[in-house]
ROLO-284974 format. One record per residue (C-alpha): residue number from 1; residue in one letter; x, y, z. Coordinates in Angstrom, 1 decimal. Each point is the difference from the previous one (the first is absolute). Layout:
N
(site NUM,"a",(X,Y,Z))
...
//
This chain:
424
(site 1,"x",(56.2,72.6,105.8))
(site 2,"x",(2.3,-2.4,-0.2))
(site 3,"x",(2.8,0.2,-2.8))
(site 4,"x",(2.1,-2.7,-1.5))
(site 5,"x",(3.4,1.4,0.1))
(site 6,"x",(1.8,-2.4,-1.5))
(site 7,"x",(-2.0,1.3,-3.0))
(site 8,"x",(0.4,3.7,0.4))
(site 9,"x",(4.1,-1.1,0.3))
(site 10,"x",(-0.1,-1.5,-3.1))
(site 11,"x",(-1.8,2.9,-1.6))
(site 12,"x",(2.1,2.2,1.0))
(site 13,"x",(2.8,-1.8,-1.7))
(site 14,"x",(-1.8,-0.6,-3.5))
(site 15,"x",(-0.8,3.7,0.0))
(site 16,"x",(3.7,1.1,0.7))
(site 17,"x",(0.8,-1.6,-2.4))
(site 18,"x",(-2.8,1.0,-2.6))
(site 19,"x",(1.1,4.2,1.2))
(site 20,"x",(3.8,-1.4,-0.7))
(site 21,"x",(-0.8,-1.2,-3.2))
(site 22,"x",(-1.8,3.4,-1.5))
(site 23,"x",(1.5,3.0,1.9))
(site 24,"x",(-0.5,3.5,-0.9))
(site 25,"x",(1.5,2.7,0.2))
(site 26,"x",(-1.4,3.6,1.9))
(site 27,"x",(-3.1,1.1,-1.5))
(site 28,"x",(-0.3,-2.6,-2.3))
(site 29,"x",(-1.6,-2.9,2.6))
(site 30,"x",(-3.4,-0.7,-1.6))
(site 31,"x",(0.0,-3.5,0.4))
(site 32,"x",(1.5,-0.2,3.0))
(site 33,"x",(-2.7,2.6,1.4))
(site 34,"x",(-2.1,-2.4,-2.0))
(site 35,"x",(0.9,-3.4,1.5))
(site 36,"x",(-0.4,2.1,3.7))
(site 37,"x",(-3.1,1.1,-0.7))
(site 38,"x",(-1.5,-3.2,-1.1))
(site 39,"x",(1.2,-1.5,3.3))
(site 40,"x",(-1.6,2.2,2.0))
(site 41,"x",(-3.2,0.3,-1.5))
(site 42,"x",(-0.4,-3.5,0.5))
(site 43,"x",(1.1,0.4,3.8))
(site 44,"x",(-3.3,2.8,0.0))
(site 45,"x",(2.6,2.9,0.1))
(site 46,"x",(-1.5,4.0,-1.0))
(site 47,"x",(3.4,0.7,-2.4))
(site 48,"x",(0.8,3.9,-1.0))
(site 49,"x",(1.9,0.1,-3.0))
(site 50,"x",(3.1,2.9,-0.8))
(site 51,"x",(-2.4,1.8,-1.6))
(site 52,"x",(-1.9,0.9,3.3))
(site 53,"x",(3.1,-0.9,2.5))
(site 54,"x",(3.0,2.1,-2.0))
(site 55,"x",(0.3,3.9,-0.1))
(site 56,"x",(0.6,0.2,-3.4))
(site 57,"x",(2.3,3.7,0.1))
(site 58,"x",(2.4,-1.9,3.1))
(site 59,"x",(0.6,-2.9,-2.4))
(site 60,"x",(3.9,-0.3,-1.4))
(site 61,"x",(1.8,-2.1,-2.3))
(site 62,"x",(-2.7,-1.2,-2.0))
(site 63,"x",(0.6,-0.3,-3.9))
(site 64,"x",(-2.1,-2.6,-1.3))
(site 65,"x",(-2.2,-1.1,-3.0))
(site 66,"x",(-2.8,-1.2,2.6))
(site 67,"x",(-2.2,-1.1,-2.9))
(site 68,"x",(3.0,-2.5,-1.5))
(site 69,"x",(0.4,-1.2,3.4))
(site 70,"x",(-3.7,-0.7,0.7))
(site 71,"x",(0.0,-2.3,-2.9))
(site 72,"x",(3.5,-1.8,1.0))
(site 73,"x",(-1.7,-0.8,3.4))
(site 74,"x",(-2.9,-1.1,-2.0))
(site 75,"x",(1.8,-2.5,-1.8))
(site 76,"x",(2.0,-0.7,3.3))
(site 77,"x",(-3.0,-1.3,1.3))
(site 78,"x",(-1.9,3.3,1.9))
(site 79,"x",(-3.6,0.0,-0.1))
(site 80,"x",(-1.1,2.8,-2.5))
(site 81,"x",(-3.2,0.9,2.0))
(site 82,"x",(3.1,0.8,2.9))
(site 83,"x",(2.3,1.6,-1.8))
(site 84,"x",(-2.9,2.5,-1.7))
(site 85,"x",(-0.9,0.7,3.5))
(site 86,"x",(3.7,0.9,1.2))
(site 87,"x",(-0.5,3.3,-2.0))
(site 88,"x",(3.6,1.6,-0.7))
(site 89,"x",(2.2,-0.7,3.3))
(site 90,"x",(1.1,-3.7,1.1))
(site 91,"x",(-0.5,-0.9,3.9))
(site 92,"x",(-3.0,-0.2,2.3))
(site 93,"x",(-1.8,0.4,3.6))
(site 94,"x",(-1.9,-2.7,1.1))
(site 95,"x",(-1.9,0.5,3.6))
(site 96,"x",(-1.5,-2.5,2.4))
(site 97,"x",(-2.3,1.4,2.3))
(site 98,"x",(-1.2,-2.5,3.0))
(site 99,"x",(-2.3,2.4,0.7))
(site 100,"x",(0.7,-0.2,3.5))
(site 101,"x",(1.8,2.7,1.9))
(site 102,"x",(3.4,0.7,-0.2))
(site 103,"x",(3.3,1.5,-1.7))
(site 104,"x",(0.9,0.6,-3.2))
(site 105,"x",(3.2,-2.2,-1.0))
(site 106,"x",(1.5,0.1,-3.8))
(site 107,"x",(2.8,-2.1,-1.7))
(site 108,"x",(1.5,1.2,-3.1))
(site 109,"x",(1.3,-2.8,-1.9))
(site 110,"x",(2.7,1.0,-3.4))
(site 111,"x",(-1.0,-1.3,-3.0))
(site 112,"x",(2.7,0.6,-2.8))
(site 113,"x",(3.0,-1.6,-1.3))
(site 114,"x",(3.5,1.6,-0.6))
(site 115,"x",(1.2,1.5,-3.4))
(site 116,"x",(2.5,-3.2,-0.7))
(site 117,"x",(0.4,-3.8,-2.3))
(site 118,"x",(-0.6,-2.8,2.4))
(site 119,"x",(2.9,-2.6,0.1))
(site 120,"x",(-0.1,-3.2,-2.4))
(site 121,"x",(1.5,-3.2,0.8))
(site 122,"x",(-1.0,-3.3,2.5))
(site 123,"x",(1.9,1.4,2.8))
(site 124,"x",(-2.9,2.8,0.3))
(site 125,"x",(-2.9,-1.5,1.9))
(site 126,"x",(-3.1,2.1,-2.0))
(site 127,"x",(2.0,-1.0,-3.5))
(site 128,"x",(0.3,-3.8,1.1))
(site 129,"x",(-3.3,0.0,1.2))
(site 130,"x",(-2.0,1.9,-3.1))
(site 131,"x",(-0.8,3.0,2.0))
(site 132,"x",(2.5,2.1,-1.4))
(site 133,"x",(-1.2,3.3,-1.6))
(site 134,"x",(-1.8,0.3,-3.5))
(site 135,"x",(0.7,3.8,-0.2))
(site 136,"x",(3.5,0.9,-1.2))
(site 137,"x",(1.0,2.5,2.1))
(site 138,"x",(-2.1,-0.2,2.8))
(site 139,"x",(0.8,-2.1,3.2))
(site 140,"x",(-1.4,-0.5,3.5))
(site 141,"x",(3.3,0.5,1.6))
(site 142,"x",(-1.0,1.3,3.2))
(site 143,"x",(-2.5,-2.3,1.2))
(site 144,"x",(-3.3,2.1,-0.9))
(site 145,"x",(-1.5,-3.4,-1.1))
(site 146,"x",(0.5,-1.8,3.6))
(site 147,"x",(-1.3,3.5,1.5))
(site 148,"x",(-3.3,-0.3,-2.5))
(site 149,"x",(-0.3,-3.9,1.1))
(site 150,"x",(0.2,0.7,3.4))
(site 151,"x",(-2.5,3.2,-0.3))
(site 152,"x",(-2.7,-2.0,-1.6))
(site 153,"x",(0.1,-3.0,2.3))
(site 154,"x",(0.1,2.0,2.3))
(site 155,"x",(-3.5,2.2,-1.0))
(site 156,"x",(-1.1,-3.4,0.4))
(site 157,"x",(0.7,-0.7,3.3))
(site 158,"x",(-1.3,2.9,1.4))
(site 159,"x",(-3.4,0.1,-2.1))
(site 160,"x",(-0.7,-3.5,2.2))
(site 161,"x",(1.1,1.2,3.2))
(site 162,"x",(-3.2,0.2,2.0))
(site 163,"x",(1.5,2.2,3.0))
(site 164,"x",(1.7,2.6,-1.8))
(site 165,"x",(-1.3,3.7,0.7))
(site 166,"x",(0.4,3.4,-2.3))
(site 167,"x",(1.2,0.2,-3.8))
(site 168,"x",(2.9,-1.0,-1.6))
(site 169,"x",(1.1,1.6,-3.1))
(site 170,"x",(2.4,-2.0,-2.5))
(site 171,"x",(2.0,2.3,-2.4))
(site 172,"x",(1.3,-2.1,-2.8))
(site 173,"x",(2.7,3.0,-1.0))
(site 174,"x",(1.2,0.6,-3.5))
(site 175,"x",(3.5,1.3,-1.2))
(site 176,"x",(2.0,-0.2,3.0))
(site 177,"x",(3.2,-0.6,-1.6))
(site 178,"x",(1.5,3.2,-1.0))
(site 179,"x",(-2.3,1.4,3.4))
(site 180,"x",(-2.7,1.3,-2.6))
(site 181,"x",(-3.3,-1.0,1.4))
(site 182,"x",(-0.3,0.5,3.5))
(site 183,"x",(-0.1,3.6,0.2))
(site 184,"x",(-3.5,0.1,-2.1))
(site 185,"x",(-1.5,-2.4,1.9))
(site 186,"x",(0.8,1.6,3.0))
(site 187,"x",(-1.0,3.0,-1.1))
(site 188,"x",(-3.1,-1.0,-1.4))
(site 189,"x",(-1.8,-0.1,3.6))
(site 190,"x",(-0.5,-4.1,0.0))
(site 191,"x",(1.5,-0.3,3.5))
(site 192,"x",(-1.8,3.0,1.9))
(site 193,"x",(-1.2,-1.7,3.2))
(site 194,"x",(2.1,-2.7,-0.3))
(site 195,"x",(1.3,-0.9,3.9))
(site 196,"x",(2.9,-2.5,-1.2))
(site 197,"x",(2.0,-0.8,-3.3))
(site 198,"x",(2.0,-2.9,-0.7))
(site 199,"x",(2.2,-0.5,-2.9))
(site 200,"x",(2.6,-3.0,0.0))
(site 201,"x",(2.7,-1.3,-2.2))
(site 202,"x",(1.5,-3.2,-0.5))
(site 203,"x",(3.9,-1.1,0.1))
(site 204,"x",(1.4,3.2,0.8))
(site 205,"x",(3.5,-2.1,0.5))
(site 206,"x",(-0.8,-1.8,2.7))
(site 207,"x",(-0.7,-3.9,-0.3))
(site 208,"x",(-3.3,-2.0,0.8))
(site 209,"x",(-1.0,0.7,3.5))
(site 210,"x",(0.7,3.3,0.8))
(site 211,"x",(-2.8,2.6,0.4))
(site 212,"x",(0.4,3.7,0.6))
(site 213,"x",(-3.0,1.4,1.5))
(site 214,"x",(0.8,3.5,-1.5))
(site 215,"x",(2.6,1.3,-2.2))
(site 216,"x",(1.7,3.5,0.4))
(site 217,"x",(2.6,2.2,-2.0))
(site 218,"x",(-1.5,-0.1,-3.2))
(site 219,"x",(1.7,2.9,-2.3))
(site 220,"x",(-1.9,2.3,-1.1))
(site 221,"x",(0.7,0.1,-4.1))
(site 222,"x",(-0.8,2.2,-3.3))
(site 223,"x",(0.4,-1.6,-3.6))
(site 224,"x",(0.6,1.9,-2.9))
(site 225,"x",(0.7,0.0,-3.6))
(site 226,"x",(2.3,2.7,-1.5))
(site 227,"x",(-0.4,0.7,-3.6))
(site 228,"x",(2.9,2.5,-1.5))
(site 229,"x",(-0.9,1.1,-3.8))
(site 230,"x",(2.9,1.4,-1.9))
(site 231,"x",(0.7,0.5,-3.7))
(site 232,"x",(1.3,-2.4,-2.7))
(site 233,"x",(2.8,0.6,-2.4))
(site 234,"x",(2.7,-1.9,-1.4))
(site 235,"x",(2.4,-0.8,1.7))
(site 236,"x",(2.8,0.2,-2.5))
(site 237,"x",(-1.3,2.8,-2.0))
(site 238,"x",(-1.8,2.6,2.4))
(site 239,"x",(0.9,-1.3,3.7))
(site 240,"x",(-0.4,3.9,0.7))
(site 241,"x",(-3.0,-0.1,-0.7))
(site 242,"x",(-1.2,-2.9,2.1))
(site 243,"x",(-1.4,0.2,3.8))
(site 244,"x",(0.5,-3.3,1.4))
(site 245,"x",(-2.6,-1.1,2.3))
(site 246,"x",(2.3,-3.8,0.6))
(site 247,"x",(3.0,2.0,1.4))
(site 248,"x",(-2.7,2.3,2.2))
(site 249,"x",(-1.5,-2.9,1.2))
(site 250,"x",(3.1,-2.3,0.8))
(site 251,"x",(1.1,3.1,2.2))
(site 252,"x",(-2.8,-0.2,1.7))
(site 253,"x",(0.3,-3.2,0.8))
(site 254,"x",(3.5,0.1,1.2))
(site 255,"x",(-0.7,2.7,2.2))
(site 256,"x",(-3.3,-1.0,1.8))
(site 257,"x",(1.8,-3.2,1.4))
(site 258,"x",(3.0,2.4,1.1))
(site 259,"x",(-3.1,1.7,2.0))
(site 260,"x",(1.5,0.7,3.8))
(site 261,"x",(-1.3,-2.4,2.8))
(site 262,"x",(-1.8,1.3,2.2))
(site 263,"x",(1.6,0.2,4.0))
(site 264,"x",(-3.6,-0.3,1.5))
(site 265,"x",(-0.7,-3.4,-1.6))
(site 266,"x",(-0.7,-2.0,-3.3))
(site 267,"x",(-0.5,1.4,-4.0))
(site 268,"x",(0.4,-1.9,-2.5))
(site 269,"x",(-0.6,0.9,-3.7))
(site 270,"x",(0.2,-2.3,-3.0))
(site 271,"x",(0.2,0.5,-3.9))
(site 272,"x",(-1.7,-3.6,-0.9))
(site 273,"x",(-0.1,1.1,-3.8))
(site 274,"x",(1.3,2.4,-3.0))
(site 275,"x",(-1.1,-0.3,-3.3))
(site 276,"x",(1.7,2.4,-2.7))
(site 277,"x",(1.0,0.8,-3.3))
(site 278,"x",(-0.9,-1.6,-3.8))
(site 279,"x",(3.3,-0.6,-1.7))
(site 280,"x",(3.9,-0.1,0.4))
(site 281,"x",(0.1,2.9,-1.9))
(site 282,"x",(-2.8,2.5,1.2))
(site 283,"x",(0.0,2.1,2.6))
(site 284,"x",(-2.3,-1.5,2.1))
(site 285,"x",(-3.3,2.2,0.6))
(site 286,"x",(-1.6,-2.1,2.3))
(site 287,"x",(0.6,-1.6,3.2))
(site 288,"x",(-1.7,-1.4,3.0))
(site 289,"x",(0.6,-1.1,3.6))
(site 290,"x",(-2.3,-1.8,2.8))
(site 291,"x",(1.5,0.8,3.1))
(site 292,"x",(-1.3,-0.1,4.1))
(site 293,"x",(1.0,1.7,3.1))
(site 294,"x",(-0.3,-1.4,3.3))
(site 295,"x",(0.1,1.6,3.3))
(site 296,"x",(-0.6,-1.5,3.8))
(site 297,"x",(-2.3,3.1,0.7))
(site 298,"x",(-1.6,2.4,-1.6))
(site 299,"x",(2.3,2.9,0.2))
(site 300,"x",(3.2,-2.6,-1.0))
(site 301,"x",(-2.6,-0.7,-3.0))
(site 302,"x",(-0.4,3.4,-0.9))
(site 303,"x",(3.7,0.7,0.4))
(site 304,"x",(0.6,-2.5,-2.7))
(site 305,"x",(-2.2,0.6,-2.5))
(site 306,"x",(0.8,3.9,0.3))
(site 307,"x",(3.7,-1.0,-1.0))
(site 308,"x",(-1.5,-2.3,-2.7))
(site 309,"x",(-1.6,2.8,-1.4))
(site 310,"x",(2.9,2.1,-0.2))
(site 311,"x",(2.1,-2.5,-1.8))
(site 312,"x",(-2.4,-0.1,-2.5))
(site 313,"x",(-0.7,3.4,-0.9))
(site 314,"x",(3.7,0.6,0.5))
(site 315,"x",(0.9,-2.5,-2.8))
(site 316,"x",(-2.6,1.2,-1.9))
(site 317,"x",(1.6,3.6,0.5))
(site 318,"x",(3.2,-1.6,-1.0))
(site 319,"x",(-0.9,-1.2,-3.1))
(site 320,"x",(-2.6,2.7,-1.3))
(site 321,"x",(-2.7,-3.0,-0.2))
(site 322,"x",(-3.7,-0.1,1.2))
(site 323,"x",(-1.2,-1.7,2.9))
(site 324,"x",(-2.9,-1.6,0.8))
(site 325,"x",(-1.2,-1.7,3.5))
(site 326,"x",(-2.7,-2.4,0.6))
(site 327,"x",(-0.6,-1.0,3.7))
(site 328,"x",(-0.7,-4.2,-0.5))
(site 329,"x",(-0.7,-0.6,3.2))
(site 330,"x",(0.3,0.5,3.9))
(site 331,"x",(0.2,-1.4,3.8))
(site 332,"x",(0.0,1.6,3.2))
(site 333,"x",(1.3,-1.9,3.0))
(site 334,"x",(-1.9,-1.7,3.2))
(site 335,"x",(0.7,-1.8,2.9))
(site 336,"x",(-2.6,-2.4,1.3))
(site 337,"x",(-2.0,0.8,3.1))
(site 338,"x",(1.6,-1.9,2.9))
(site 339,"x",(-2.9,-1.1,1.8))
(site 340,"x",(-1.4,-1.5,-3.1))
(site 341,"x",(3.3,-1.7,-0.9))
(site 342,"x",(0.0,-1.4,3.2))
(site 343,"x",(-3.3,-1.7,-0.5))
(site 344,"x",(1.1,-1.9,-3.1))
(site 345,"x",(3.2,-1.2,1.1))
(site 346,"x",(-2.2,-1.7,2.9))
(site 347,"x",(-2.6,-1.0,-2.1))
(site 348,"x",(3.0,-1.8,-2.1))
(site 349,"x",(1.4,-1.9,3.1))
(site 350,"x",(-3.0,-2.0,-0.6))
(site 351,"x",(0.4,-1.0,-3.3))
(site 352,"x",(1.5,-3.5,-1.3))
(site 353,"x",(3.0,0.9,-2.1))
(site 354,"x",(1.4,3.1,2.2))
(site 355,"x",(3.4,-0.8,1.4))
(site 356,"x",(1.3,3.7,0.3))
(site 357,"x",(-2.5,3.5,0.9))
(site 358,"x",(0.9,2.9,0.3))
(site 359,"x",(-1.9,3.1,1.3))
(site 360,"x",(1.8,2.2,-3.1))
(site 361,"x",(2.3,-0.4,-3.2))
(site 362,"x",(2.1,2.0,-2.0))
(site 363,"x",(-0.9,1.3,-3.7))
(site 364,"x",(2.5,1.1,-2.0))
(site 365,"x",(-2.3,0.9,-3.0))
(site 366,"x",(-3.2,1.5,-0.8))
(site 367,"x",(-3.5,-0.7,-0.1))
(site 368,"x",(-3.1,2.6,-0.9))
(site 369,"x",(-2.2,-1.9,2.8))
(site 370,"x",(1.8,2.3,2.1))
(site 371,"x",(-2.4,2.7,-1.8))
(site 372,"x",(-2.6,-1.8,1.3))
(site 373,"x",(1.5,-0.7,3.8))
(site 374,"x",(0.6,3.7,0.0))
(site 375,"x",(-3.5,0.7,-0.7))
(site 376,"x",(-1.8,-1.9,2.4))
(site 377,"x",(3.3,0.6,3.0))
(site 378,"x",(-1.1,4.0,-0.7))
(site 379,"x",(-3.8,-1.0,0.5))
(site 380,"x",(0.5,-1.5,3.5))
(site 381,"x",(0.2,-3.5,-1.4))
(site 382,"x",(2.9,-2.6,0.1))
(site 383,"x",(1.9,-1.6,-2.3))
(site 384,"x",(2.2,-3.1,-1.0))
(site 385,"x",(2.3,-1.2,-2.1))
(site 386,"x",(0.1,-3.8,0.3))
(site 387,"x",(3.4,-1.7,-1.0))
(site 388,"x",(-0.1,-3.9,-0.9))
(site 389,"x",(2.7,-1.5,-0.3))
(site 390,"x",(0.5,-2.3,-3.5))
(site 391,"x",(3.0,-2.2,-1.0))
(site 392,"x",(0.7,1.6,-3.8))
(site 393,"x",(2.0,-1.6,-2.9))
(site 394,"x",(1.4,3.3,-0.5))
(site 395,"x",(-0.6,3.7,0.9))
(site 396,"x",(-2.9,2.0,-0.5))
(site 397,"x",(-0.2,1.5,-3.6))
(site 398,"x",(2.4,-3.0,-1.0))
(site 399,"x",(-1.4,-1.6,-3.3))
(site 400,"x",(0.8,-2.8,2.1))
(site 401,"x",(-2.0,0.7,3.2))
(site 402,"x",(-2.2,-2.9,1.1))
(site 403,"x",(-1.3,0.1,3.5))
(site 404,"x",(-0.6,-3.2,2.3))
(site 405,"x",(-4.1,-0.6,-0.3))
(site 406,"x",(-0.5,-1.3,3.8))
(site 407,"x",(0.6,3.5,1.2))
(site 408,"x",(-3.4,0.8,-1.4))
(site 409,"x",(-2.1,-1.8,2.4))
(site 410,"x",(2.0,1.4,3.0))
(site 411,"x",(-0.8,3.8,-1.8))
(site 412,"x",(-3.5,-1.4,0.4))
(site 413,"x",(-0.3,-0.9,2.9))
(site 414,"x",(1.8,3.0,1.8))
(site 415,"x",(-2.2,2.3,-1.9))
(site 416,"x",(-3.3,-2.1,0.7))
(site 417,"x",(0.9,-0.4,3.7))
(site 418,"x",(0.9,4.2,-0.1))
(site 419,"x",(-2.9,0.7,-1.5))
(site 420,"x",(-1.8,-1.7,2.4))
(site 421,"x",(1.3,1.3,3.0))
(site 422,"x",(-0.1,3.4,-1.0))
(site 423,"x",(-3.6,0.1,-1.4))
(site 424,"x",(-1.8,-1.9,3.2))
//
């Protein structure tokens, strides 16, 4: 079948840009699961919603009002026959089987935004241009919305092609920021059988024309929130009689980024936030911190969070309060398979655009596809993590980030042409 491209390009533009404009956040991406799933219906896709695709005791991080964000992706524009159907977990499986002989390939595509306020002004390209976001709060900062464009055009593509043998599975994930959704979906048994997985990622810090065929040293990561509960009093009169959870809690902060590095590689551990106390003259009985820990392996992971944990019962020790811990989220780490990473950077030689590839790049952060690479890697399968290079306004997680829009059609392309060659 023969497929006006020009088309699909410009599609993929108008639908970055409509994912740009309403992003949500982890667990909350009904219309976005929505907007996916009316695409592919239309293509002649059999979708799986979270419901079916998610095991529900692996899932983290997820505190929602799923019923108030229903109706906000109602009024955003989600079908409502669609979002009834998504059940109580965002993200789907869609699977094309040619029904001719063959492997089993998936491609997990990300589907939420970042936790931040997008930039205002003219000198920001999705302000200037009326894509901006409507969602205070919410931003596609990481480039989710090219990765959704380029998924869906390119379900397209490979529903038409007439030689292509085996399945292949798409898995639109939800709530990878903050690495919370990954693990239940991996867990929940959708990739059994599957011979080859594919995830890929766009800018990465590299400009226009670069392509990784497979990414390696992602960090392996654990999120957390900390919640210390001491006792009020005032803090003139009775100071004595106070426990004060702010002064527990800034401890602990101090003293998980004086955590020792490690001499057989990276850690890294981060207090992003800490909320305490009521009034400048209360003893504050509340207080809570979000914090990660990073580690190159899994044994520098563990060793990291193991201090982490100590700092925080210590200071909770120290100050006679209670302490609570919530685990928000988690990665492990993955390499891609080299054989497989060495098909992609060939396939991209071929493609208009690429000036620069690479059999491997470097990742400095974290990603819960690896959850998914591990899986299938353990299973006798391969996997790859695709880098695309991106010119970018500004970094990722930037309420400022912007990413050039004619790296999409080379993602594309090196996926279709992969895909291809791999599923013959």
């Amino acid at each position: 079948m023969q497929l006006d491209m020009e088309r699909i390009k410009r599609q993929m533009v108008e639908r970055r840009r409509d994912f740009h404009r309403h992003p949500e956040s982890g667990w909350a991406e009904f219309r976005t699961t929505a907007k996916i799933a009316e695409v592919l219906y239309d293509l002649g896709y059999n979708i799986r919603f979270g419901g079916e695709i998610i095991r529900e005791e692996d899932v983290m991080g997820r505190d929602i009002d799923a019923g108030a964000e229903k109706i906000r992706a109602i009024k955003q524009g989600a079908l409502e026959d669609i979002v009834a159907a998504i059940g109580p977990y965002t993200g789907l499986c869609a699977e094309l089987d040619t029904g001719r002989p063959g492997p089993v390939t998936a491609i997990r595509v990300d589907i939420d935004c970042v936790d931040t306020t997008e930039a205002e002004g003219e000198d920001h390209f999705p302000f200037k241009e009326g894509f901006a976001s409507v969602n205070p709060g919410w931003m596609h900062a990481c480039g989710h919305d090219g990765h959704m464009a380029v998924g869906l055009a390119l379900a397209e593509l490979l529903k038409a092609e007439e030689e292509l043998c085996g399945k292949v599975l798409f898995v639109f994930q939800p709530a990878e920021e903050g690495v919370r959704g990954g693990y239940a979906m991996a867990r929940s048994g959708i990739l059994e059988g599957v011979h080859y997985f594919l995830a890929f990622h766009l800018g990465l810090n590299n400009p226009t024309g670069t392509v990784f065929g497979g990414m390696n040293g992602f960090l392996c990561t654990t999120k957390i929130d900390a919640d210390y509960r001491g006792v009020g009093a005032h803090a003139g009169g009775e100071p004595n009689k106070g426990k004060n959870a702010l002064l527990a809690a800034s401890s602990a902060a101090l003293n998980l980024h004086a955590i020792a590095p490690h001499s057989d590689g990276v850690t890294r551990v981060n207090v992003g936030v800490l909320n305490a106390g009521e009034g400048r003259n209360v003893v504050a009985q509340k207080a809570h911190l979000k914090i990660e820990t990073r580690g190159a392996t899994d044994a520098l992971s563990s060793y990291v969070y193991d201090r982490a944990m100590s700092v925080l019962r210590g200071a909770a020790q120290m100050y006679d309060v209670d302490l609570s811990i919530t685990k928000q989220g988690e990665a492990n780490s993955a390499n891609s398979s080299p054989d497989l990473a060495s098909s992609v950077a060939s396939m991209a030689t071929l493609v208009r655009g690429v000036g620069k590839v690479s059999q491997f790049g470097r990742m400095s952060g974290s990603d819960d596809a690896c959850w998914m690479m591990k899986y299938v890697q353990d299973r006798g399968g391969k996997a790859a993590y695709i880098g695309i290079g991106a010119d970018t306004a500004a970094g990722h997680h930037s309420s400022r980030f912007d990413f050039d829009e004619s790296a999409m059609p080379i993602a594309l392309e090196v996926l279709r042409r992969t895909v291809k060659f791999i599923n013959r």
